[in-house]
N, CA, C and O of each residue as an XYZ file, in Angstrom:
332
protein
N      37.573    210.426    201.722
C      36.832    209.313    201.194
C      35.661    209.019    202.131
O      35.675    208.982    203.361
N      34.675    208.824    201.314
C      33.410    208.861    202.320
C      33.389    206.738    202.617
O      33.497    205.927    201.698
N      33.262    206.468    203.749
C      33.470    205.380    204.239
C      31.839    204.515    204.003
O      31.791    203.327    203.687
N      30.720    205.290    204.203
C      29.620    205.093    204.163
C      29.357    203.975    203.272
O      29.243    202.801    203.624
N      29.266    204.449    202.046
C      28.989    203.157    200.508
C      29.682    202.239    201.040
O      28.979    201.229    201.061
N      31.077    201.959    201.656
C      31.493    200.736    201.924
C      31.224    199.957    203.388
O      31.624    198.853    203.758
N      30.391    200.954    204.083
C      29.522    199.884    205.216
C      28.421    199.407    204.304
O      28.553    198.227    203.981
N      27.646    199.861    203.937
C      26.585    199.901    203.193
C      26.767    198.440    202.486
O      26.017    197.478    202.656
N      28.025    198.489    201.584
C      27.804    197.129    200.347
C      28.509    196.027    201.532
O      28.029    194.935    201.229
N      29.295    195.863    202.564
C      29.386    194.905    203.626
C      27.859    194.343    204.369
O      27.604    193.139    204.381
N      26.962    195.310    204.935
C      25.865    194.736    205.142
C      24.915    194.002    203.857
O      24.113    193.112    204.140
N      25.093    194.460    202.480
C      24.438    193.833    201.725
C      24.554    192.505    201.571
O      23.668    191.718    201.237
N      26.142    192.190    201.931
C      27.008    191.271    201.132
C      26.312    190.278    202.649
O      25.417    189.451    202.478
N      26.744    190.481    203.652
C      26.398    189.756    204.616
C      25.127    188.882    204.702
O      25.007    187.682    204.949
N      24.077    189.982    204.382
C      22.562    189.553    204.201
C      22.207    188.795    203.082
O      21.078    188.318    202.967
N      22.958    188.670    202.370
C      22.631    188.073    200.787
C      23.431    187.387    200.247
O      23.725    187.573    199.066
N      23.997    186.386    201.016
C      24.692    185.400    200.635
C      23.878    184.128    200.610
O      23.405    183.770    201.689
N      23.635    183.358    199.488
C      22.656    182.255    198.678
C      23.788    181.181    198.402
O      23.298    180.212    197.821
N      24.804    181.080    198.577
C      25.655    179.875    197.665
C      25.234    178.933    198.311
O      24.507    178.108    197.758
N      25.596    178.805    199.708
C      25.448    177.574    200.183
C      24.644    177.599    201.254
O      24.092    178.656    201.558
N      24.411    176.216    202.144
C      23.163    175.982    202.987
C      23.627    176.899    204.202
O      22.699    177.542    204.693
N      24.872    177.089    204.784
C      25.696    177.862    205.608
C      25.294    178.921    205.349
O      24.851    179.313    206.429
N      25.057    180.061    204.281
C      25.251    180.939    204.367
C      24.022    181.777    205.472
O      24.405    182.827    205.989
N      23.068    181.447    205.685
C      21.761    181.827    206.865
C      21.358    180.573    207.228
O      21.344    179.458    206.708
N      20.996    181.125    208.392
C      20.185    180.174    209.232
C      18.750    179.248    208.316
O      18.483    178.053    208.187
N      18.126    180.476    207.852
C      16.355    179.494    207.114
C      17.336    178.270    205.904
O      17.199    177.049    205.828
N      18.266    179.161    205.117
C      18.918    178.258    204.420
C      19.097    176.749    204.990
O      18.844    175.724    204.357
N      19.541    176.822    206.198
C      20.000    175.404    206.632
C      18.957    174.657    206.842
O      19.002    173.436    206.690
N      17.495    175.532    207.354
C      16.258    174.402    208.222
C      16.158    173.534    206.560
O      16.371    172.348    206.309
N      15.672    174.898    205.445
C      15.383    174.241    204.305
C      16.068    173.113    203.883
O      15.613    172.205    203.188
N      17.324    173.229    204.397
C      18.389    172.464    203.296
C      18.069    170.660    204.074
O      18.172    169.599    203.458
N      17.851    170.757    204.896
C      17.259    169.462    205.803
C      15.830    168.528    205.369
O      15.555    167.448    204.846
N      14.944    170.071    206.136
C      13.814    169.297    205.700
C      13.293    169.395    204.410
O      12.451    168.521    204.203
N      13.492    170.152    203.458
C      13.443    169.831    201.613
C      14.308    168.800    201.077
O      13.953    168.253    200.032
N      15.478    168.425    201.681
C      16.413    167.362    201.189
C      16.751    167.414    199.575
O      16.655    166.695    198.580
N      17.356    169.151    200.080
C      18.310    169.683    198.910
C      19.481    169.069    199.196
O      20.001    168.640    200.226
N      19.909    169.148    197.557
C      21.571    168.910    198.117
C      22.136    169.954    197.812
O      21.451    170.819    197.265
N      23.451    170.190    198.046
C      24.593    171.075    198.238
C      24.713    171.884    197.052
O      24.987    173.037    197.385
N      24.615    171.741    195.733
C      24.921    171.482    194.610
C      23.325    172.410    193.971
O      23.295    172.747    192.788
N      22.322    172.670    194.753
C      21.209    173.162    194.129
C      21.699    174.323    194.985
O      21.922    175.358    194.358
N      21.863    174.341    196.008
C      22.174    175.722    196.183
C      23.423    176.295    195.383
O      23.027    177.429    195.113
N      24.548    176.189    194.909
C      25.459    176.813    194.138
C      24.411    177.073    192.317
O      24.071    178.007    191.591
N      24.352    176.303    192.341
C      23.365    176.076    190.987
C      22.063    177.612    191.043
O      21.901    178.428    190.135
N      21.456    177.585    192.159
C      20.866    178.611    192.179
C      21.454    179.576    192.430
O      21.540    180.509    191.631
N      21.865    179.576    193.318
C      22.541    180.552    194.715
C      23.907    181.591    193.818
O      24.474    182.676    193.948
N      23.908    180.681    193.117
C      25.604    181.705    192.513
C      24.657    182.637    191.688
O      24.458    183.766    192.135
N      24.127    182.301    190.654
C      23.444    183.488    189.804
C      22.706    184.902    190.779
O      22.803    186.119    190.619
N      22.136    184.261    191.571
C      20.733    184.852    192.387
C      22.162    185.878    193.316
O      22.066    187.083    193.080
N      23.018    185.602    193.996
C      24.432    186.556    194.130
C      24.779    187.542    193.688
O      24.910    188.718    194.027
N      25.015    186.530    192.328
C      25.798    188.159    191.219
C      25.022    189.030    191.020
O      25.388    190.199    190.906
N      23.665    188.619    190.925
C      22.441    189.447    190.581
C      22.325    190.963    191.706
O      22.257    192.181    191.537
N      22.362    189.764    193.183
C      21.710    190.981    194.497
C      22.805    191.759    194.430
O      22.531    192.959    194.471
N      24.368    191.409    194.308
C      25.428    192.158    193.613
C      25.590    193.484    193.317
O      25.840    194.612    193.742
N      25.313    192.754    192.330
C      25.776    193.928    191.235
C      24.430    195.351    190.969
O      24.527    196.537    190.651
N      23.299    194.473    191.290
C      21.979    195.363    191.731
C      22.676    196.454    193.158
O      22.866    197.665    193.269
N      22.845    195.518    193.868
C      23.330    196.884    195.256
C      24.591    197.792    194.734
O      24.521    199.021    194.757
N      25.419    197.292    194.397
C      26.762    198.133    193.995
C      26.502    199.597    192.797
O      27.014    200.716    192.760
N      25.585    198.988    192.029
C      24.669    200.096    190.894
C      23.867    200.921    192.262
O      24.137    202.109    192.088
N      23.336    200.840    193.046
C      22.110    201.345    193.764
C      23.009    202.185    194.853
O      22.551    203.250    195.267
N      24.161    201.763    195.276
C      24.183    202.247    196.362
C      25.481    203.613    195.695
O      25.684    204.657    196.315
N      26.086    203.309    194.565
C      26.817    203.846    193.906
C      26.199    205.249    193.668
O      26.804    206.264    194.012
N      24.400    205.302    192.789
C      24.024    205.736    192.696
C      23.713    207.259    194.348
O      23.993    208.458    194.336
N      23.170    206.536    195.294
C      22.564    206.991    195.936
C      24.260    207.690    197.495
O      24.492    208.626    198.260
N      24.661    206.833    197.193
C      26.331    207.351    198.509
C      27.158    207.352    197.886
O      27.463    206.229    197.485
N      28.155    208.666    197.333
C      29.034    208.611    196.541
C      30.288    208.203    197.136
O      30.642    208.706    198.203
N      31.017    207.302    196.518
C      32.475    206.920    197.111
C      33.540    207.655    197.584
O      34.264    207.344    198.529
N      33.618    208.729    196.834
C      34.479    210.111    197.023
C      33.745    210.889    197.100
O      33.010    211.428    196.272
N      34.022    211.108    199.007
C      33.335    212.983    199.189
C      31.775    212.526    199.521
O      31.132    211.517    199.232
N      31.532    213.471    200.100
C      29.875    213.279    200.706
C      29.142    214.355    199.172
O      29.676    215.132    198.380
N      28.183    214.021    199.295
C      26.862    214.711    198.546
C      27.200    216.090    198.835
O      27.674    216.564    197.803
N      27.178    216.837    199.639
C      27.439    218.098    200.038
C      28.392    218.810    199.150
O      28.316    219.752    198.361
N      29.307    218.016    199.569
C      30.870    218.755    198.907
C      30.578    218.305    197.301
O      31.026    219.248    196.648
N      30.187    217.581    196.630
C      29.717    217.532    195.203
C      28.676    218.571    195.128
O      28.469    219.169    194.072
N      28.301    218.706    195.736
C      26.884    219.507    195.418
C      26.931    221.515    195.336
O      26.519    222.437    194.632
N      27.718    221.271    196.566
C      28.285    222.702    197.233
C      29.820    223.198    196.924
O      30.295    224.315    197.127
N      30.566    221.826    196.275
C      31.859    222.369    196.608
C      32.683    222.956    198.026
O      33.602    223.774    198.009
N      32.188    222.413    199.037
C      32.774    222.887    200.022
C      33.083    221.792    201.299
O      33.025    220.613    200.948
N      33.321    221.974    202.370
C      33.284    220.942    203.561
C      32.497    221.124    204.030
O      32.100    222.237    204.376
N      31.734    219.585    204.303
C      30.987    219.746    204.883
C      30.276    219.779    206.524
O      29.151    219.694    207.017
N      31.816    219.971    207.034
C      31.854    219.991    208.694
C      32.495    221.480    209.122
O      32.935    221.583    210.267
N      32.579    223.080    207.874
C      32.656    224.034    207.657
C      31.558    224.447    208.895
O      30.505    223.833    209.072
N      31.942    225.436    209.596
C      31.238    226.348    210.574
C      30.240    227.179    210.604
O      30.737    228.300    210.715
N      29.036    227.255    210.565
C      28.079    228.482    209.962
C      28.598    229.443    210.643
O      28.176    230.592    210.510
């Protein structure tokens, strides 16, 4: 099992969390000096989520396969095989 795609969608998930004012740092300055409340970020923040989501999980699906490296799909073989 290639481990890769699942570092990959952990850093996405990390970087792109919108629910709440917690989730990044700029989130919080905003959440102060705009004098949002709590409640506009879920309101936004949940859609704008599922979105960066399900966009990375399609993208990265596409591009790092879950099972097996590119090689061994490609070549049928291992790809740490000896020249």
């Amino acid at each position: 099992m290639n481990f890769l795609p699942y570092a990959i969608a952990v850093m996405f998930a990390a970087s792109a969390f919108f629910i709440t004012p917690l989730g990044y740092q700029t989130n919080l300055m905003v959440y102060g000096l705009g004098h949002y409340e709590f409640t506009d970020y879920i309101r936004i923040g949940l859609p704008l989520s599922l979105l960066v989501g399900s966009v990375a999980i399609g993208l990265i699906s596409l591009v790092w396969s879950f099972h097996g490296s590119f090689f061994e799909r490609k070549h049928g073989g291992d790809s740490r095989r000896k020249r």
